[in-house]
C-alpha positions in Angstrom: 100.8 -65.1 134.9 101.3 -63.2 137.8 104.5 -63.2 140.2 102.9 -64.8 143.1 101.9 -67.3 140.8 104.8 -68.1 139.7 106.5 -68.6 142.7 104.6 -70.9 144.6 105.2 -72.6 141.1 108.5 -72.9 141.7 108.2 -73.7 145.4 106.0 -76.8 144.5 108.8 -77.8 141.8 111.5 -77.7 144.7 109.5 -79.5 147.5 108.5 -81.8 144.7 112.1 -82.0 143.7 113.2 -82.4 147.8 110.7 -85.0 148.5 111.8 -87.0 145.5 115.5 -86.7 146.6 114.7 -87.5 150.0 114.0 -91.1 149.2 117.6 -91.5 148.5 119.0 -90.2 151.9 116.2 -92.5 153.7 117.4 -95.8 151.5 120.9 -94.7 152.7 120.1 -94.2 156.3 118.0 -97.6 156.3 120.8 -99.7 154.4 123.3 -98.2 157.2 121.2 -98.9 159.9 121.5 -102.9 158.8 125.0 -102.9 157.4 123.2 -104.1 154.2 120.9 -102.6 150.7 117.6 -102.1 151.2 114.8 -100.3 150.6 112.3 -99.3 153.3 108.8 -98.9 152.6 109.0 -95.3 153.3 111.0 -94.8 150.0 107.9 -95.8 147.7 106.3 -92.7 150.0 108.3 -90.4 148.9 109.0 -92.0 145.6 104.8 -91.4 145.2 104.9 -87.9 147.1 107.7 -86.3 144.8 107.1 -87.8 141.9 103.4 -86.7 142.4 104.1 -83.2 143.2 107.1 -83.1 140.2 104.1 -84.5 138.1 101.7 -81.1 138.4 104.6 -79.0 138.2 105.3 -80.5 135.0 101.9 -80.6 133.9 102.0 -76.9 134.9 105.2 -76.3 132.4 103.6 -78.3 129.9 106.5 -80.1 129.4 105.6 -83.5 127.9 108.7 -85.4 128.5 109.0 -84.5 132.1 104.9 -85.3 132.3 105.7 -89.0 130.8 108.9 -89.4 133.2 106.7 -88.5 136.0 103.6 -90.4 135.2 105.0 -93.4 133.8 107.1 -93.5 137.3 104.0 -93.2 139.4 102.7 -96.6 138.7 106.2 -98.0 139.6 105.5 -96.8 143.2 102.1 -97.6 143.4 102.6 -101.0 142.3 105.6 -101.5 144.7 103.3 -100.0 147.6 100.9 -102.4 146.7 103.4 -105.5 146.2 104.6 -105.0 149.5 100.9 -104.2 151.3 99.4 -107.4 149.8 103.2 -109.0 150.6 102.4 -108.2 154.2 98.4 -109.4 154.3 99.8 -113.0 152.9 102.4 -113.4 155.5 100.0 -112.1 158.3 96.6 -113.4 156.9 
């Protein structure tokens, strides 16, 4: 493997591993924002975006238990996302 390749390798891993950690700062900032916990919508995003991109990176160290983590997480965001988009179509249909 070449150099190069390897370090966009490791840039995906971090922006993977920044976009996952992001979720928490924007949970934070939301829960501040209405002096209570919750989580916005835009967590699941990121949740989806980091975990995604942590997901190839892990398929691309062929590391199966980081691969499981990863996947098995996916569906938990998708499925919130889609809790919350059909939550919204029942309260506005």
């Amino acid at each position: 493997m070449e150099h190069g390749e390897t370090l966009a390798w490791i840039v995906i891993g971090f922006v993977g591993q920044a976009l996952f950690s992001a979720r928490f700062i924007v949970q934070w900032l939301a829960s501040e924002r209405v002096r209570r916990s919750i989580v916005p919508r835009a967590f699941w995003y990121f949740s989806l975006a980091g975990g995604a991109t942590l997901l190839a990176y892990a398929i691309h160290k062929r590391d199966p238990v980081f691969i499981a983590g990863q996947g098995l997480g996916l569906f938990v965001y998708l499925r919130n996302l889609y809790l919350i988009h059909s939550g919204r179509q029942q309260v506005e249909g």
